[in-house]
C-alpha positions as CSV (number, residue, x, y, z in Angstrom):
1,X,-3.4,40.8,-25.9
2,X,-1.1,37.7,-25.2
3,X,2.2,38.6,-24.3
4,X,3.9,35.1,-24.9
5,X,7.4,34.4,-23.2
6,X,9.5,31.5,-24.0
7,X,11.4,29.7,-21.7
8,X,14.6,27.8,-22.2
9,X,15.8,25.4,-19.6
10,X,18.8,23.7,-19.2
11,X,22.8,24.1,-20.0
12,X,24.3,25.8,-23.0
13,X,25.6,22.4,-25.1
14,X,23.8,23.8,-28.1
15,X,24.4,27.4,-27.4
16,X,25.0,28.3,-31.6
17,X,21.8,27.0,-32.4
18,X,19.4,28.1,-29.9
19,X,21.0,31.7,-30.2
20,X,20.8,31.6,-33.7
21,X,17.1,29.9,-33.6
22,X,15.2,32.4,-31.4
23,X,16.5,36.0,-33.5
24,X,14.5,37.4,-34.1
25,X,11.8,36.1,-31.8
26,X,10.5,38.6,-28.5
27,X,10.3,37.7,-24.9
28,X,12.6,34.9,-24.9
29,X,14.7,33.9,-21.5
30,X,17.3,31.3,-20.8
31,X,17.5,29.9,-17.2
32,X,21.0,28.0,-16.6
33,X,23.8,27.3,-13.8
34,X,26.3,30.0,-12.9
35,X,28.7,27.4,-13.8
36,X,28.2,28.0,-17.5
37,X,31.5,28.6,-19.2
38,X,32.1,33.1,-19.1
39,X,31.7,33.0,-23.3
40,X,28.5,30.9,-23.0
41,X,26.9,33.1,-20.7
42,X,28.4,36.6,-22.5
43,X,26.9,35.2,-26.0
44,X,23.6,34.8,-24.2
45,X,23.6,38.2,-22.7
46,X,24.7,39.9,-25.8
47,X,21.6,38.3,-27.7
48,X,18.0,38.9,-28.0
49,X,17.6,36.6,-25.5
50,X,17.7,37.5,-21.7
51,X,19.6,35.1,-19.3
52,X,18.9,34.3,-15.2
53,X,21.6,31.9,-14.0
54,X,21.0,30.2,-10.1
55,X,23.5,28.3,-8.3
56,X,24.3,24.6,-8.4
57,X,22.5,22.3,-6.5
58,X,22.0,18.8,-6.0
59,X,20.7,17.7,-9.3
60,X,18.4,14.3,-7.9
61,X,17.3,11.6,-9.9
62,X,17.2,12.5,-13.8
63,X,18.2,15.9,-13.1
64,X,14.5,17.2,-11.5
65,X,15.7,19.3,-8.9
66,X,17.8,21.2,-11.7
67,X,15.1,21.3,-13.8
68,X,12.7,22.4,-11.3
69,X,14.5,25.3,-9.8
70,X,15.3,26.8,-13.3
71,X,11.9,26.4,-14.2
72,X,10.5,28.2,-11.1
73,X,13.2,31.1,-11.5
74,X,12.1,31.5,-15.3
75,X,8.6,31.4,-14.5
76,X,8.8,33.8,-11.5
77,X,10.8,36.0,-14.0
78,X,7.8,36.1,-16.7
79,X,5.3,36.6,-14.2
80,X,7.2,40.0,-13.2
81,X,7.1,41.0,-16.9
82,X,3.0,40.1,-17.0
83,X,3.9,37.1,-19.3
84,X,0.1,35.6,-20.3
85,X,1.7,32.4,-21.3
86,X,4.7,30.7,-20.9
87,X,6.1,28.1,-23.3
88,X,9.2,26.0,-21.2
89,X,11.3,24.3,-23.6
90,X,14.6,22.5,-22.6
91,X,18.2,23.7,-23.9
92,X,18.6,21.0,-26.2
93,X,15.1,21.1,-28.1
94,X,13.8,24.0,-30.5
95,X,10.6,25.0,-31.8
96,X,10.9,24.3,-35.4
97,X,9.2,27.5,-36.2
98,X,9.2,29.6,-33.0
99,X,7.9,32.8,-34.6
100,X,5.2,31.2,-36.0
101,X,4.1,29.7,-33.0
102,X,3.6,33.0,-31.0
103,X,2.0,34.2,-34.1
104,X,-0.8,31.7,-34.0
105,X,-1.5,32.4,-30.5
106,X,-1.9,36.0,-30.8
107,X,-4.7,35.0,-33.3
108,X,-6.5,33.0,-30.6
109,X,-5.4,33.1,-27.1
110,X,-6.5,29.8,-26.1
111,X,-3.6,27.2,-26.4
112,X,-5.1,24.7,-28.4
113,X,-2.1,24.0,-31.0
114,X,0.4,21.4,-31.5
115,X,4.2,22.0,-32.5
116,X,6.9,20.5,-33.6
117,X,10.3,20.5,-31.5
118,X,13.3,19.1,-32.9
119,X,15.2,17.5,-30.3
120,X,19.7,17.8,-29.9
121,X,20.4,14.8,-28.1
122,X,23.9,14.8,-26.5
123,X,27.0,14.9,-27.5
């Protein structure tokens, strides 16, 4: 059986809505910087979503490095929970129907859908 993670990436500028977005929803983990604010990273913790943070680094052109070692650290993290798949999604983008996505995967394991993400640009 699939056991589906999704994987948030990226700083806590839409923290409300991605909190609020993914109740509800199982095996979802936020990778960000230690340097979040303390109430962003206490109002991940105390939801249904589980939070790895990693120190600053250089960020590089267009941010990769950043993006790169957050997604490794998630990653390595669902591996250790026998994650099957992994869907990486950026901090300032949601699934329009998360649920419902992992739902249709259960039904047939092989990823072969198309979704909708709603994009937050910044602020």
């Amino acid at each position: 059986m699939a056991k589906i993670f999704t994987l948030i990436q990226g700083p806590a500028s839409h923290l409300d809505q991605v909190i609020d977005h993914y109740k509800g929803v199982d095996n979802v983990v936020w990778v960000t910087q230690t340097s979040e604010s303390e109430a962003a990273l206490s109002a991940i913790e105390k939801s249904n979503i589980s939070l790895l943070t990693y120190e600053e680094c250089f960020a590089g052109y267009g941010n990769i490095n950043l993006q790169l070692k957050s997604t490794q650290l998630g990653l390595k993290y669902c591996e250790q929970e026998n994650a099957s798949h992994v869907l990486k999604i950026r901090s300032d983008s949601i699934f329009k129907d998360p649920k419902s996505f992992a739902d249709i995967m259960h039904v047939n394991e092989r990823i072969q859908c198309y979704f909708y993400v709603k994009h937050n640009p910044p602020e």
